[in-house]
N, C-alpha and C positions, 0 to 999 in steps of 0.2 A: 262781369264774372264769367270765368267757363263754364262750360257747359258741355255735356256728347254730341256727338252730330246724330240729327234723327231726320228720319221723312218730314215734310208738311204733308198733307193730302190735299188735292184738288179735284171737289165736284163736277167741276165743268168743262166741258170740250176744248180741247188745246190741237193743232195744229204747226205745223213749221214755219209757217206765217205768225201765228200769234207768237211763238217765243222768241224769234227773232223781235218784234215788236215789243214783247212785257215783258220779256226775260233779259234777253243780250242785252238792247239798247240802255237801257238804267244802266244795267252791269258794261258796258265798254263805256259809255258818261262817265260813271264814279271813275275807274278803275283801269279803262282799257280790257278788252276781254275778245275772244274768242271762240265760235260755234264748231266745234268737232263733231264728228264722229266716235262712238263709243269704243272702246279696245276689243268687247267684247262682244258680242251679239245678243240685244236685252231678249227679253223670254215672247215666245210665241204671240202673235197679234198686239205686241208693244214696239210702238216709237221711241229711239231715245238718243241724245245728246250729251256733250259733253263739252258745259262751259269754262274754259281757261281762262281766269285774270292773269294781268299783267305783272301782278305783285305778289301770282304762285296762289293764289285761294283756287280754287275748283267746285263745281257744282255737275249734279247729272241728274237730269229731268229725264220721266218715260211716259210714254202716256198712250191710250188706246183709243179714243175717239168717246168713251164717256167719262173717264176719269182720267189723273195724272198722279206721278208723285215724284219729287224733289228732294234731292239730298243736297247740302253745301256746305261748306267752310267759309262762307261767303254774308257779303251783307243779302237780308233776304227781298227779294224787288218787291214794291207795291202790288202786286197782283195775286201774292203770295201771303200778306199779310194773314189776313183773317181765317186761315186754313188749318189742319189740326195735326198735331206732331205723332207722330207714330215711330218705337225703336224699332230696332231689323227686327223683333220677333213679333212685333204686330202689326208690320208691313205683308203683304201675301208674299209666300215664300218666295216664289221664281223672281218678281222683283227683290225683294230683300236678298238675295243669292247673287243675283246678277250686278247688284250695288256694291254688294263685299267685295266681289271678283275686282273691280274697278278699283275700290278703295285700296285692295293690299293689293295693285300693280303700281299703282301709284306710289303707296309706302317704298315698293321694292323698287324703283324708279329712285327715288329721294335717296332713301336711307336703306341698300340690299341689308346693312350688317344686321338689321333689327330684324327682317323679316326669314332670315337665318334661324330664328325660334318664333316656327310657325304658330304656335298654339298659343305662347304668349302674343305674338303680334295680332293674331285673330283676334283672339281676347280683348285688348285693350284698342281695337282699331275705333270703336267709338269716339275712345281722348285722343287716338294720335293723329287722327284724322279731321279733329274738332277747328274749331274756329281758334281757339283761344288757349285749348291747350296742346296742340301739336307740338311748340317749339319746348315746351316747358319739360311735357313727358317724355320727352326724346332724348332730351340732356340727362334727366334726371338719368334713363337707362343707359344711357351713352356713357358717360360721366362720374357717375356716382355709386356702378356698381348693385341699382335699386335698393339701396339702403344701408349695404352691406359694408363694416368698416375696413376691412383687412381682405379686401375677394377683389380680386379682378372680373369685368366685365364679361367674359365668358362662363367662368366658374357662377356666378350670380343669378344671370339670365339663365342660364340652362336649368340650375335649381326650380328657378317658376316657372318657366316651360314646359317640365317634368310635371309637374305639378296641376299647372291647367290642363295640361294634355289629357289630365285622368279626367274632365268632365264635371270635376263633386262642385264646382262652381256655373256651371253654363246655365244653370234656371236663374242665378243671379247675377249676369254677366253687367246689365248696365246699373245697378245699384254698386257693384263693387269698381267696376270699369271708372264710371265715372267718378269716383271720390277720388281717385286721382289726379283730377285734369281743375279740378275746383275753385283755384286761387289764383287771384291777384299776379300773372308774373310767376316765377320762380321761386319755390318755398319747397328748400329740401327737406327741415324736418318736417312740415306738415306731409311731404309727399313719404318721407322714411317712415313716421304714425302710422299712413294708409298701409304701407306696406305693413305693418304689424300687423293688421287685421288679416291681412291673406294667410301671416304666419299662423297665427293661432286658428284659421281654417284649418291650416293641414294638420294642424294641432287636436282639433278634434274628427277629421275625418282619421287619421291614423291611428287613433283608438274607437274607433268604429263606431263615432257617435251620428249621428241626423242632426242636422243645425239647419234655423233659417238668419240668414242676416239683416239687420236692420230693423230690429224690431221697435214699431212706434207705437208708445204706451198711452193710456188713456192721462197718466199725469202730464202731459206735454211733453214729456223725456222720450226719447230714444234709446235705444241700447243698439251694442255691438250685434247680439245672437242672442238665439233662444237655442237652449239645448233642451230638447221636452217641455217641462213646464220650468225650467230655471232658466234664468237671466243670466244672459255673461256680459260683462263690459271692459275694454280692451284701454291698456293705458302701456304707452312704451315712453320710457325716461329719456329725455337726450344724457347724452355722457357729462360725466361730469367737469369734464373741459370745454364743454359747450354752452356750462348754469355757472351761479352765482354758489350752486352748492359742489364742492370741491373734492368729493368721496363718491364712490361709487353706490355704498350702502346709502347716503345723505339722499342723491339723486332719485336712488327706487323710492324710498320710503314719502320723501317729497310731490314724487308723481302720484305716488297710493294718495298723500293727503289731501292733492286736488280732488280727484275723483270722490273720495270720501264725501266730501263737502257739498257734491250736485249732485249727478246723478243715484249715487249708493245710497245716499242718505235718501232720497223718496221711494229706494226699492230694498229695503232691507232683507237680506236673504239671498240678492245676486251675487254672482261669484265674480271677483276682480281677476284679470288676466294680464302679468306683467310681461312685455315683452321688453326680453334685455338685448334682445338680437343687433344693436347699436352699439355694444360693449366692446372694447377689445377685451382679449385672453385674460388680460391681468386684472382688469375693474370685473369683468366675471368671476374667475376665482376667488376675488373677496368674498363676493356673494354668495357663490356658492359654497365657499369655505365652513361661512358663519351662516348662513340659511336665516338671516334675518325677518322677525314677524314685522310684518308691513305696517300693522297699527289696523289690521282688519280683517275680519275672517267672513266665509274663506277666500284664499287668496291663491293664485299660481305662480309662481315665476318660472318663467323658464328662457332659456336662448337656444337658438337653432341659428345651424352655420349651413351655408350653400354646398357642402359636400352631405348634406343630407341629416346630420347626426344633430341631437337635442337635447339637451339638460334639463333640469327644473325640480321642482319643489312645491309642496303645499301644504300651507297652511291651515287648518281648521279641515273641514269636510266636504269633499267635494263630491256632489253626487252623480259623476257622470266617470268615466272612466279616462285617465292619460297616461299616455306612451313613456312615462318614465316613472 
């Protein structure tokens, strides 16, 4: 399974001799590989390298003479097993900084078009620079427009660029970062879902709410957000060219009765957040036509287009404030 790329850390004394020995060697055996020099100049009284395989993975060890730490996209060597994973924000910063620097030269190395929207590429450099989800999130943005049915890839990206750029996400960069890099391979709609959760972030930062994401309940359940002390959980419908249910209204109301069934059902009182943003024009207009009750209250539907602008509706009571 994917996973972000994180530090290991290492308590013990490393040298250029030992990584050439427990680092390279494993790594040029498996894979062929490479000992470089860093692009960048790690931080004050830090050593550091930069391992290249043969088959394009990459790793960058640094180390000071008591400790070290290691990022990779790579298989990780025995010497490195038993070590502890740390993300860039609980790496010390000057490493964690001078690791980013390295990752998006890299990205911009590979793929400039993506680091073109610096702030989403910041953002998401955890998956795009992962082991297992580089190839996957990169199409998906490359390709797919990030979710968007009817937007071209510039028009798209630049929406979530604008977006992250404002920061109301950066304390939850690798919980939200990596639920996109998470699957098996390439899976657009579970990646076009993830993106629903970013939409209905800006959904409630634009009515000026405080949200945290992710919230893990004492029932074993999960939720999308907590806005104050209410529960939000996020459900976006694939279209209905894409289900077994052939109507646009069939499709929302189908997705509400999933959710209904697990999680709503242990938390009565959350608020359901439909995102239709996967709709064209015309399966939206129905919707919004007939403002159909989902079979649960309360509820939101709304669709937001990458020129900024957003629709929607509710159902029953909702006790936090929205932008339409």
């Amino acid at each position: 399974m994917a996973g972000p790329i994180r530090f290991r850390h290492s308590k013990e004394r490393w040298s250029e001799d030992r990584v050439r020995q427990d680092l390279l060697a494993p790594l040029a055996e498996s894979f062929g590989a490479d000992l470089n020099s860093p692009w960048f100049a790690p931080p004050e009284g830090w050593a550091a390298k930069r391992l290249e395989m043969h088959n394009g993975d990459l790793a960058l060890f640094c180390w000071n003479g008591q400790e070290a730490y290691w990022l990779g996209n790579t298989e990780t060597p025995r010497a490195l097993w038993q070590t502890t994973k740390y993300t860039f924000d609980e790496a010390p910063d000057p490493v964690a900084e001078w690791a980013q620097r390295e990752l998006f030269a890299q990205l911009e190395v590979e793929d400039p078009w993506l680091t073109e929207y610096e702030s989403l590429a910041e953002f998401f450099l955890p998956v795009l620079l992962s082991k297992d989800g580089r190839e996957s999130t990169r199409e998906f943005f490359r390709d797919h427009a990030a979710g968007f049915p009817d937007a071209d890839r510039e028009t798209a990206l630049s929406f979530y660029d604008e977006f992250l750029g404002s920061g109301v996400l950066d304390e939850f960069r690798y919980t939200m970062a990596s639920k996109l890099g998470t699957s098996e391979g390439f899976d657009r709609t579970r990646m076009a879902a993830t993106m629903g959760e970013f939409n209905v972030a800006k959904l409630l930062a634009d009515a000026g709410n405080d949200f945290e994401p992710e919230v893990e309940l004492g029932s074993g359940h999960s939720v999308d957000f907590r806005v104050e002390d209410t529960l939000v959980e996020v459900t976006r419908p694939r279209p209905p060219t894409r289900r077994q249910v052939d109507t646009a209204i069939g499709a929302l109301t189908a997705s509400t009765d999933a959710k209904t069934r697990d999680q709503l059902a242990a938390h009565p009182g959350a608020v359901l957040v439909v995102d239709c943003s996967s709709f064209r024009d015309d399966e939206w207009g129905r919707i919004f036509a007939e403002k159909p009750d989902p079979g649960y209250q309360p509820t939101v539907v709304f669709r937001c287009r990458p020129d900024g602008s957003v629709e929607g509706y509710a159902v029953g009571s909702v006790p936090f404030p929205l932008p339409f």
